[in-house]
ChimeraX commands (.cxc) that place a marker at each C-alpha (Angstrom):
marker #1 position 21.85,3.22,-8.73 radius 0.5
marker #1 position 20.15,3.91,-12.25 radius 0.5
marker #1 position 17.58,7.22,-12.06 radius 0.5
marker #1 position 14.03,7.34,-12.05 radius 0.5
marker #1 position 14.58,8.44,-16.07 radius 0.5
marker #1 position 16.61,5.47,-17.04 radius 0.5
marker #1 position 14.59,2.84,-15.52 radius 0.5
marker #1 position 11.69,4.72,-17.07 radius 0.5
marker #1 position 13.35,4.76,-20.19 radius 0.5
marker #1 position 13.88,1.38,-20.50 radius 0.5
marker #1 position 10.57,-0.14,-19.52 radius 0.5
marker #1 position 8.82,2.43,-21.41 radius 0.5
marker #1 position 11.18,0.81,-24.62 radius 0.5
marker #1 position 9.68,-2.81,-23.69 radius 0.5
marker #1 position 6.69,-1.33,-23.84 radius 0.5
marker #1 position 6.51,0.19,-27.22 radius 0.5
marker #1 position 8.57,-2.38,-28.46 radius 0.5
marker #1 position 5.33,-4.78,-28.33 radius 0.5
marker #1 position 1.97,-5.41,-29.88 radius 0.5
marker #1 position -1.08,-4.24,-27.78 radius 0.5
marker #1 position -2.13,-7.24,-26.52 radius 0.5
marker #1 position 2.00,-8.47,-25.38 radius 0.5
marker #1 position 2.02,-5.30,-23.35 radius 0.5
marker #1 position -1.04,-6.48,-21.46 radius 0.5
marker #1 position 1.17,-9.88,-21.12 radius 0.5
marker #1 position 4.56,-8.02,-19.92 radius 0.5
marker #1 position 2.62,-5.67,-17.38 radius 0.5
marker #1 position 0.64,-9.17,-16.12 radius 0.5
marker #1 position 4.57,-10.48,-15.49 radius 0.5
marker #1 position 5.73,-7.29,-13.90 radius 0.5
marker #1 position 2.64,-7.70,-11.47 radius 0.5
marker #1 position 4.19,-10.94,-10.11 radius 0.5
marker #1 position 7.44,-9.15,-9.24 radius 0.5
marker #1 position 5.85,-7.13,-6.81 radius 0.5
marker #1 position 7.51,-7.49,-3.47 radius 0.5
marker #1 position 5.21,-8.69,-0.55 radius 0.5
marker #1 position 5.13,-6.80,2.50 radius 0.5
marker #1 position 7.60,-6.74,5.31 radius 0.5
marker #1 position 5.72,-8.09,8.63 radius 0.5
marker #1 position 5.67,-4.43,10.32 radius 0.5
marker #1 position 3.06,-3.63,7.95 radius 0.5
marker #1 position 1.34,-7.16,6.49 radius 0.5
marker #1 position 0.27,-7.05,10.37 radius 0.5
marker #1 position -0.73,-3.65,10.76 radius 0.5
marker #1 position -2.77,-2.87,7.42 radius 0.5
marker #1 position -4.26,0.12,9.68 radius 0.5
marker #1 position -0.86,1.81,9.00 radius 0.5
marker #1 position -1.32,1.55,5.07 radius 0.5
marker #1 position -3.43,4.35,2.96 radius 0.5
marker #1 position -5.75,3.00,0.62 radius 0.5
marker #1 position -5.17,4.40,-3.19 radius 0.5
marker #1 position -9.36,5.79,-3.63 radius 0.5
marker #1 position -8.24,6.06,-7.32 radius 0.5
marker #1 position -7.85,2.15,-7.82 radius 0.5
marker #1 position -11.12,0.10,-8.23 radius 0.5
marker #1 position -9.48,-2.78,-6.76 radius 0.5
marker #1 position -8.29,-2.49,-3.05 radius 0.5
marker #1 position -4.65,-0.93,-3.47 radius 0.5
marker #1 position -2.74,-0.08,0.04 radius 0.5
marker #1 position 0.77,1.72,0.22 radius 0.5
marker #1 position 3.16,3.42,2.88 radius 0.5
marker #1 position 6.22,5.60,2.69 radius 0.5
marker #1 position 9.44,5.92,4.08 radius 0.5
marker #1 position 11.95,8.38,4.03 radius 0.5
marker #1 position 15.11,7.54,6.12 radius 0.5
marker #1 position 18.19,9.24,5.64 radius 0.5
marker #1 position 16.77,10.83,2.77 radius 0.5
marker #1 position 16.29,7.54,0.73 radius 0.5
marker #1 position 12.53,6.66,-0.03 radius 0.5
marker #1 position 11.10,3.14,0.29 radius 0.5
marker #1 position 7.96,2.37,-0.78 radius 0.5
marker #1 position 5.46,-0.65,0.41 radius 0.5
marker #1 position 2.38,-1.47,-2.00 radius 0.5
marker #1 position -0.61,-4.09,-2.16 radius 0.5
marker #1 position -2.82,-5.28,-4.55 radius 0.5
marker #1 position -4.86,-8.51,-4.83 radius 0.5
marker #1 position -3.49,-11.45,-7.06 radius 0.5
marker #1 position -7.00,-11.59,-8.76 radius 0.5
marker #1 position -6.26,-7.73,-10.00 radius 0.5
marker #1 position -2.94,-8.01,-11.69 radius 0.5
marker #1 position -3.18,-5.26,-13.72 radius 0.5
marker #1 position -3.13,-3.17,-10.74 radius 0.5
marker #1 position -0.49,-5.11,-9.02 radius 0.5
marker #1 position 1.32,-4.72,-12.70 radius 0.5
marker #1 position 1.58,-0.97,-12.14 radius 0.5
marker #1 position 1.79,-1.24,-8.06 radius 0.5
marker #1 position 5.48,-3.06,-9.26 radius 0.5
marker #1 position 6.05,-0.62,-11.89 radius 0.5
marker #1 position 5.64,2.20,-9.08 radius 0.5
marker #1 position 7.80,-0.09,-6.55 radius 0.5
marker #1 position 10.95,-0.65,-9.40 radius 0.5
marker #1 position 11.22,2.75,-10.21 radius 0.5
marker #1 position 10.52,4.34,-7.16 radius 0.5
marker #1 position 12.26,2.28,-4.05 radius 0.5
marker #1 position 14.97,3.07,-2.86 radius 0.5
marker #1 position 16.06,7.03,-4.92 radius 0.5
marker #1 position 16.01,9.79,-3.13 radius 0.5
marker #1 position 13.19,12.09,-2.05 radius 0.5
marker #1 position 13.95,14.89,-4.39 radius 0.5
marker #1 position 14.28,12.07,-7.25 radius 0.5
marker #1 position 10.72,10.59,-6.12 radius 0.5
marker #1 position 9.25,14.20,-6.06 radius 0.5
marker #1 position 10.63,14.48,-9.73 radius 0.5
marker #1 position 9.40,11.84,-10.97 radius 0.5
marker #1 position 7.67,12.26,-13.88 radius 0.5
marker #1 position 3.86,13.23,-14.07 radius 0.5
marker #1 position 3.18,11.84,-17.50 radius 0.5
marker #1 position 4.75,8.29,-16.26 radius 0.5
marker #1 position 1.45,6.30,-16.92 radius 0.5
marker #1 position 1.54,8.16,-20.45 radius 0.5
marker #1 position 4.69,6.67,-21.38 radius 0.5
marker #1 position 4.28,3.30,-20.75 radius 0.5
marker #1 position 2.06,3.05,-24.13 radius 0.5
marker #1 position -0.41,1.27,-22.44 radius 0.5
marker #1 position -3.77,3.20,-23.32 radius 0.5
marker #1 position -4.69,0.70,-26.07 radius 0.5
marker #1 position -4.52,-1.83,-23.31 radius 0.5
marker #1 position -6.01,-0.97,-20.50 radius 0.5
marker #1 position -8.69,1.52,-19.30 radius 0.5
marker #1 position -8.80,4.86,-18.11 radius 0.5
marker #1 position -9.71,3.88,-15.22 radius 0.5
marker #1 position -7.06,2.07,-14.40 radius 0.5
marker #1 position -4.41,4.40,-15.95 radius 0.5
marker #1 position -6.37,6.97,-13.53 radius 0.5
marker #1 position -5.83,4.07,-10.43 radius 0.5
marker #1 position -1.82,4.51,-11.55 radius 0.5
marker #1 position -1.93,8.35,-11.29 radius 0.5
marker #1 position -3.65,8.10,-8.34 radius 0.5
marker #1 position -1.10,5.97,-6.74 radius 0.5
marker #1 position 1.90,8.07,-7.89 radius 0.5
marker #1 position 0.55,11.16,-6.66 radius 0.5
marker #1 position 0.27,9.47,-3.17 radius 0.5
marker #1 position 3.65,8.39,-3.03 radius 0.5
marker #1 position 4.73,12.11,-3.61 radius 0.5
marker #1 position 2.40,13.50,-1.19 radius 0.5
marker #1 position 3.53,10.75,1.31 radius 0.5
marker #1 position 7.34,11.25,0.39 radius 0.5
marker #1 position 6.38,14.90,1.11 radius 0.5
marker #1 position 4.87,14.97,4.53 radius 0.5
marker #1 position 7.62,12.37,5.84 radius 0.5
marker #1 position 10.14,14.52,4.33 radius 0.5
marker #1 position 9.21,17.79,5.40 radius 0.5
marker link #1:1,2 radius 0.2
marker link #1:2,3 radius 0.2
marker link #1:3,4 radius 0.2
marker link #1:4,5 radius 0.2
marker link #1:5,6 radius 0.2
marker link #1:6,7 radius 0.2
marker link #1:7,8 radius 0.2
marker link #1:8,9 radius 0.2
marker link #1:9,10 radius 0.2
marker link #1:10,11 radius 0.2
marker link #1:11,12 radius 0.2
marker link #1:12,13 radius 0.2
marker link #1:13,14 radius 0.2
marker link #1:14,15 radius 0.2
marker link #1:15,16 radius 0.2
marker link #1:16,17 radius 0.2
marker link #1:17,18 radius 0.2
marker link #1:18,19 radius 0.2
marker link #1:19,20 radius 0.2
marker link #1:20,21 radius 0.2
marker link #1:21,22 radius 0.2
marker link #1:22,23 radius 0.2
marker link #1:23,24 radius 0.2
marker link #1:24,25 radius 0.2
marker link #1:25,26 radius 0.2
marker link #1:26,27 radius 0.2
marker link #1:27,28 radius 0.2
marker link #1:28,29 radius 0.2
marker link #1:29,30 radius 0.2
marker link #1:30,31 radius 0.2
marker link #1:31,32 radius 0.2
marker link #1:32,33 radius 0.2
marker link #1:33,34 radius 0.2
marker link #1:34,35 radius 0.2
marker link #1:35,36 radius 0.2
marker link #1:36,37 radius 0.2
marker link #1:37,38 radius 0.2
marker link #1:38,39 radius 0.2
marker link #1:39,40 radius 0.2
marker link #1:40,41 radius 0.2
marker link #1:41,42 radius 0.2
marker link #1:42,43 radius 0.2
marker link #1:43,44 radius 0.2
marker link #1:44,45 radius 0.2
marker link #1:45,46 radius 0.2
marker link #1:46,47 radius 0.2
marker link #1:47,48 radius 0.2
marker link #1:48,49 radius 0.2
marker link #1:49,50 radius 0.2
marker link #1:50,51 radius 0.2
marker link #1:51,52 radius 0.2
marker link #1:52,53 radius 0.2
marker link #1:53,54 radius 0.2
marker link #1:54,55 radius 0.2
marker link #1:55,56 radius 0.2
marker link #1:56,57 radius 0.2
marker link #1:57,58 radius 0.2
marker link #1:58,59 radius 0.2
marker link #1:59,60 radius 0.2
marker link #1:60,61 radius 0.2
marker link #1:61,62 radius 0.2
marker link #1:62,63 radius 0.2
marker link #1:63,64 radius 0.2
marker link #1:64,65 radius 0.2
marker link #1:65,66 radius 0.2
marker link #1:66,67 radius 0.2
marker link #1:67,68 radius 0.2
marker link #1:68,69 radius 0.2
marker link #1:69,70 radius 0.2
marker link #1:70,71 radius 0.2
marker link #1:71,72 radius 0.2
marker link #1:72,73 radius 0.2
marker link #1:73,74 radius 0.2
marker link #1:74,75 radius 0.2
marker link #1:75,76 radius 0.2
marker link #1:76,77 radius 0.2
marker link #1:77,78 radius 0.2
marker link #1:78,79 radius 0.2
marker link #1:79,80 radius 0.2
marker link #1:80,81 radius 0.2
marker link #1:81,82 radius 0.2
marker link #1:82,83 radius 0.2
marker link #1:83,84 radius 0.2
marker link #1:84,85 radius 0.2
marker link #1:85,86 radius 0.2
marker link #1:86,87 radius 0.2
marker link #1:87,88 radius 0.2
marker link #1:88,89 radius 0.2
marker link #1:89,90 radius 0.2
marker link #1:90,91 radius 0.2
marker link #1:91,92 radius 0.2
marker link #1:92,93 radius 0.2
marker link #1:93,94 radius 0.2
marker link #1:94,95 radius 0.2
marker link #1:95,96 radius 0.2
marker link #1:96,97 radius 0.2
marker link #1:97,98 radius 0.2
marker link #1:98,99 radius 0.2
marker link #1:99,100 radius 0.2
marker link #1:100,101 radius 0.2
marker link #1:101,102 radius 0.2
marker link #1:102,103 radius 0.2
marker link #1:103,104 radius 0.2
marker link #1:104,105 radius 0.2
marker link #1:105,106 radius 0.2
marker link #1:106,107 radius 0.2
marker link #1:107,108 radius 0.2
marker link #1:108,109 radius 0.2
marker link #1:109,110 radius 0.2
marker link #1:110,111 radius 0.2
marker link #1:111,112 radius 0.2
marker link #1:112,113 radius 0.2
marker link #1:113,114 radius 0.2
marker link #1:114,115 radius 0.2
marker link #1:115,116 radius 0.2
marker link #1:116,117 radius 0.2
marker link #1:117,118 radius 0.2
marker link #1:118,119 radius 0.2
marker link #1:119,120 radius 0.2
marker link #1:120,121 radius 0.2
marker link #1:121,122 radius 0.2
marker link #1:122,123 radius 0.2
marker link #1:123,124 radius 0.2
marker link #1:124,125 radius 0.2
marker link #1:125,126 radius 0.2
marker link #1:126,127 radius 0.2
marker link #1:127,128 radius 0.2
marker link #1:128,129 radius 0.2
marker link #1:129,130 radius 0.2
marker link #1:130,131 radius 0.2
marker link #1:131,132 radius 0.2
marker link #1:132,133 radius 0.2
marker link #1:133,134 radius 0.2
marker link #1:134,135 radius 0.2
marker link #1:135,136 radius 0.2
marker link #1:136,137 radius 0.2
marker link #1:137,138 radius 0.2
marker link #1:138,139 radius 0.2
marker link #1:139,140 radius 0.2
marker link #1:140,141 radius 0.2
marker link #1:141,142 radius 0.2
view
């Protein structure tokens, strides 16, 4: 499997390889890659935490088994910039271990270059949901 860095790496490359407003575009086509969730937890939204940070309605869980980490996000089709960085999150995240999750890195939403196209608020909604993962991948892994 290719780290946490790599992946990172490589999308943050797409990224900067763009103009301003074709980084809005690529992030609006990540958003439709994000994976829809498995029926043990589309029926039981109870079991999801809401992301506070986001100003649209952003849900996620954790797993740890066996030490691997798999993450389940949601975001509403009619916010897919959120749902962009939701499925960011979801492609670099899913699946590593929890030491790799814990590791990832904090400036993430820094080197996506997207600060010239969206606002701080929303780079603050992807922090926010980052930070839950870890906390989640911590509790379940402690």
């Amino acid at each position: 499997m290719t780290s946490i860095e790599s992946k990172l790496d490589e999308l943050s490359a797409d990224f900067a390889d763009l103009g301003v407003r074709d980084r809005l575009t690529l992030l609006l086509e990540i958003a439709g890659e994000l994976p829809s969730l498995p029926e043990r937890y589309a029926d039981h939204p109870d079991l999801l935490e809401r992301v506070e940070e986001c100003q649209s309605p952003v849900y996620l869980f954790v797993e740890v088994n066996g030490g691997l980490v798999n993450i389940f996000l949601t975001a509403p089709e009619e916010a897919p910039t959120t749902r962009g960085f939701a499925s960011i999150l979801h492609q670099l995240l899913d699946g590593h271990t929890v030491s790799e999750v814990l590791n990832a890195p904090e400036d993430l939403p820094d080197r996506l270059h997207l600060r010239e196209a969206v606002s701080l608020l929303r780079i603050n909604g992807l922090r926010g949901m980052l930070n839950r993962i870890k906390r989640q991948v911590r509790e379940k892994s402690a």
